[in-house]
C-alpha positions as CSV (number, residue, x, y, z in Angstrom):
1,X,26.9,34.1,7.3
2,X,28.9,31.8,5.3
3,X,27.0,28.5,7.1
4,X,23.4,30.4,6.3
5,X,24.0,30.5,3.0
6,X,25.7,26.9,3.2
7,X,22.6,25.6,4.8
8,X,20.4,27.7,2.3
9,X,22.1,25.7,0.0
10,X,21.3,22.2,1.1
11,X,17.8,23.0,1.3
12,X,17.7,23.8,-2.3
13,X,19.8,20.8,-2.9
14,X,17.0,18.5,-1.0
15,X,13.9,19.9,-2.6
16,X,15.4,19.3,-5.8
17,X,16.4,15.9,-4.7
18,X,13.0,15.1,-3.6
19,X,11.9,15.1,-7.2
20,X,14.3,12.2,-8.2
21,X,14.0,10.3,-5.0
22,X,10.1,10.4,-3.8
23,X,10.1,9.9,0.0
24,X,6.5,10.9,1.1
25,X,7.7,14.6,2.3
26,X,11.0,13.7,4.4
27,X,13.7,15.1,2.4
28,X,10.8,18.1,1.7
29,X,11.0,18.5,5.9
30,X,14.4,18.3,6.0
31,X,15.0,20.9,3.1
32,X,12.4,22.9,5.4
33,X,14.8,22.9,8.5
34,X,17.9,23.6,6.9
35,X,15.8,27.1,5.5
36,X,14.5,27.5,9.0
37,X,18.1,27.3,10.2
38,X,19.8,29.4,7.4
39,X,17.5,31.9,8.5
40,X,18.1,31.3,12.1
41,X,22.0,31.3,11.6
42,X,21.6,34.3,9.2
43,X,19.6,36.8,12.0
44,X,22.3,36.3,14.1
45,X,24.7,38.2,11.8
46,X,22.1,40.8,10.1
47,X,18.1,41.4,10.3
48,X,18.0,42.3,7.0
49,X,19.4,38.8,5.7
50,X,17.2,36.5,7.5
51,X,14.4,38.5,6.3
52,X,15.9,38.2,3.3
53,X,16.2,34.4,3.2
54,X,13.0,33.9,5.2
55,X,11.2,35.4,2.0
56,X,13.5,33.7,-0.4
57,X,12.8,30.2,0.9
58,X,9.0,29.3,0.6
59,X,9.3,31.7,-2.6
60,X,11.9,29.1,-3.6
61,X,10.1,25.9,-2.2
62,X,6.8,26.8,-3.9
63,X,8.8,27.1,-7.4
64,X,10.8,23.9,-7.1
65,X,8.2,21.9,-6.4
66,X,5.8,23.3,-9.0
67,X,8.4,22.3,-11.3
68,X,8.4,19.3,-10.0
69,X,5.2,18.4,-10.5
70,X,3.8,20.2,-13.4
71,X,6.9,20.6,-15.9
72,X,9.4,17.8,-15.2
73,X,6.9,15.4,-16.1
74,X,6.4,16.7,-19.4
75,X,10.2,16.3,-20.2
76,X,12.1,13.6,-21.9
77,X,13.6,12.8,-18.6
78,X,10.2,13.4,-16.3
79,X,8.4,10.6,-19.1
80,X,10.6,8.2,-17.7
81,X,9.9,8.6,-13.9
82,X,6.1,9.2,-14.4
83,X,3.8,6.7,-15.6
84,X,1.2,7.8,-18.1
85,X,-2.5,7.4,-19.2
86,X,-2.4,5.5,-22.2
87,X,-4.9,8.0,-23.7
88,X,-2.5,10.8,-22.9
89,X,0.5,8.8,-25.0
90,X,-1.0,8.8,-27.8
91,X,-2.5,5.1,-28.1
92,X,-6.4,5.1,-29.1
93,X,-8.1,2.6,-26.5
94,X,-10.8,0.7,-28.3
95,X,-14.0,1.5,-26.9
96,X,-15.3,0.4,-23.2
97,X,-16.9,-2.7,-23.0
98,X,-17.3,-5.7,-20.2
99,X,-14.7,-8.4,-21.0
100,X,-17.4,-11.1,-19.7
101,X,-20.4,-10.1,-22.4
102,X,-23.6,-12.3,-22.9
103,X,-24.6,-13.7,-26.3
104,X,-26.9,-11.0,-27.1
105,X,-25.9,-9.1,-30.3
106,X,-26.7,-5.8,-28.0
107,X,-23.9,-7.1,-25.1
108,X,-26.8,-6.7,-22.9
109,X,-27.0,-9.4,-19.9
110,X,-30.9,-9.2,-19.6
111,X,-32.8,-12.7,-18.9
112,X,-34.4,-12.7,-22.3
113,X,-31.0,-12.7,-23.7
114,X,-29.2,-15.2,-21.8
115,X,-32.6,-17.3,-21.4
116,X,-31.0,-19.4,-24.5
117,X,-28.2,-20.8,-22.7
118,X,-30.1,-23.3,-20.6
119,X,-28.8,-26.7,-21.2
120,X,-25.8,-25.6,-23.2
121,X,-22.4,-26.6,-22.7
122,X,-18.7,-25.0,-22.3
123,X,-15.6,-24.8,-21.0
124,X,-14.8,-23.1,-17.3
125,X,-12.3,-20.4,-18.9
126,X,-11.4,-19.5,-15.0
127,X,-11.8,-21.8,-12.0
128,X,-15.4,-21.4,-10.7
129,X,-15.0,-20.8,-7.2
130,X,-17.9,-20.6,-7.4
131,X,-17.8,-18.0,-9.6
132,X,-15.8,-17.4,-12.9
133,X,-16.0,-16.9,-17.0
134,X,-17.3,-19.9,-19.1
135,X,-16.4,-20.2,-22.8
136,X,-19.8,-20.9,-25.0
137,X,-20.0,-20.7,-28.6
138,X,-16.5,-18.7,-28.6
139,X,-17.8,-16.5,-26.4
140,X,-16.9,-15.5,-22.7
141,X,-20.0,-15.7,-20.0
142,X,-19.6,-14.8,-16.4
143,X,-21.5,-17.6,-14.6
144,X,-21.9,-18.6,-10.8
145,X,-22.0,-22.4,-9.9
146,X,-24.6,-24.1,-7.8
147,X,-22.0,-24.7,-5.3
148,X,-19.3,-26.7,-6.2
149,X,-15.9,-25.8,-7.1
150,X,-14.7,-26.2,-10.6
151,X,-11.5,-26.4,-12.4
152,X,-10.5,-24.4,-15.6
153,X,-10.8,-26.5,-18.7
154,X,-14.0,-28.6,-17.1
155,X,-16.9,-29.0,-19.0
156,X,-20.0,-27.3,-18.1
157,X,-24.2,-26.9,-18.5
158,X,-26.0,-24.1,-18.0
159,X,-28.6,-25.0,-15.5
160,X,-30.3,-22.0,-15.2
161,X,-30.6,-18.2,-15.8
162,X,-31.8,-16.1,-13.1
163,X,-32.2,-12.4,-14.2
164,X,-28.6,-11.8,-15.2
165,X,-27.0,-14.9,-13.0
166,X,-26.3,-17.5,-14.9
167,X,-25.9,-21.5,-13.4
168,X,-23.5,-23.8,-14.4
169,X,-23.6,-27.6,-12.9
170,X,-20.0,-29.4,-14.0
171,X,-20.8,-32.4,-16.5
172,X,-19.0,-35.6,-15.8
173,X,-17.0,-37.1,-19.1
């Protein structure tokens, strides 16, 4: 009886372990066979105590790892081992918005909008490979070359705007 409740034991010691250590479910299987053999080495002494632990073990499984993943993380300690939502900590996110926007006051990329651009010039924020972010007026513009490769920090012209694709051509210095 005393290696049941020995073995009873390490499986308690496991799940818990499997909270601070994740291994995808192996210390959780092996937590699961030393209950399956508590309550195997426990029917061989008494009836009544493997029924006894064979209740007691999923009961106690089910709890530990509901802990585990609904109130440790709300701890001091569980903060530290679970990475949060930056919404959920408190910090206001500004509000959602491309990081490449046209020049349109609306941040709209229709052709009407970005139909100005022809013939002006920037600076490839990204390498163009063949496609990348272009600096114009201050502002950032995702833009597709006709082609060609381009560094970062090259000068540009837009060639051409076709419905929201916009063209750049590198200009020689």
């Amino acid at each position: 009886m005393e290696l049941a409740i020995f073995l009873f034991a390490v499986g308690v010691f496991l799940l818990l372990l499997e909270m601070i250590l994740p291994s995808f479910g192996l210390i959780t299987l092996m937590a699961l066979g030393s209950f399956g053999l508590s309550v195997w080495r426990a029917s061989e002494v008494s009836p009544a105590a493997a029924w006894a632990m064979g209740i007691l073990a999923p009961v106690l499984t089910i709890a530990i790892l509901y802990a585990g993943i609904k109130i440790v993380p709300k701890t001091s300690w569980g903060r530290g081992l679970v990475l949060q939502n930056p919404a959920e900590e408190g910090v206001q996110l500004p509000p959602t918005r491309s990081e490449s926007v046209s020049l349109s006051p609306d941040g709209g990329t229709s052709e009407e909008s970005l139909a100005p651009l022809v013939g002006s010039e920037g600076v490839a924020h990204t390498g163009l490979r063949p496609v990348g972010v272009v600096l114009v007026a201050g502002r950032r513009v995702d833009c597709v070359t006709e082609g060609a490769m381009i560094d970062a920090g090259a000068r540009v012209r837009i060639v051409k705007v076709e419905g929201n694709r916009v063209v750049v051509r590198h200009v020689k210095v």
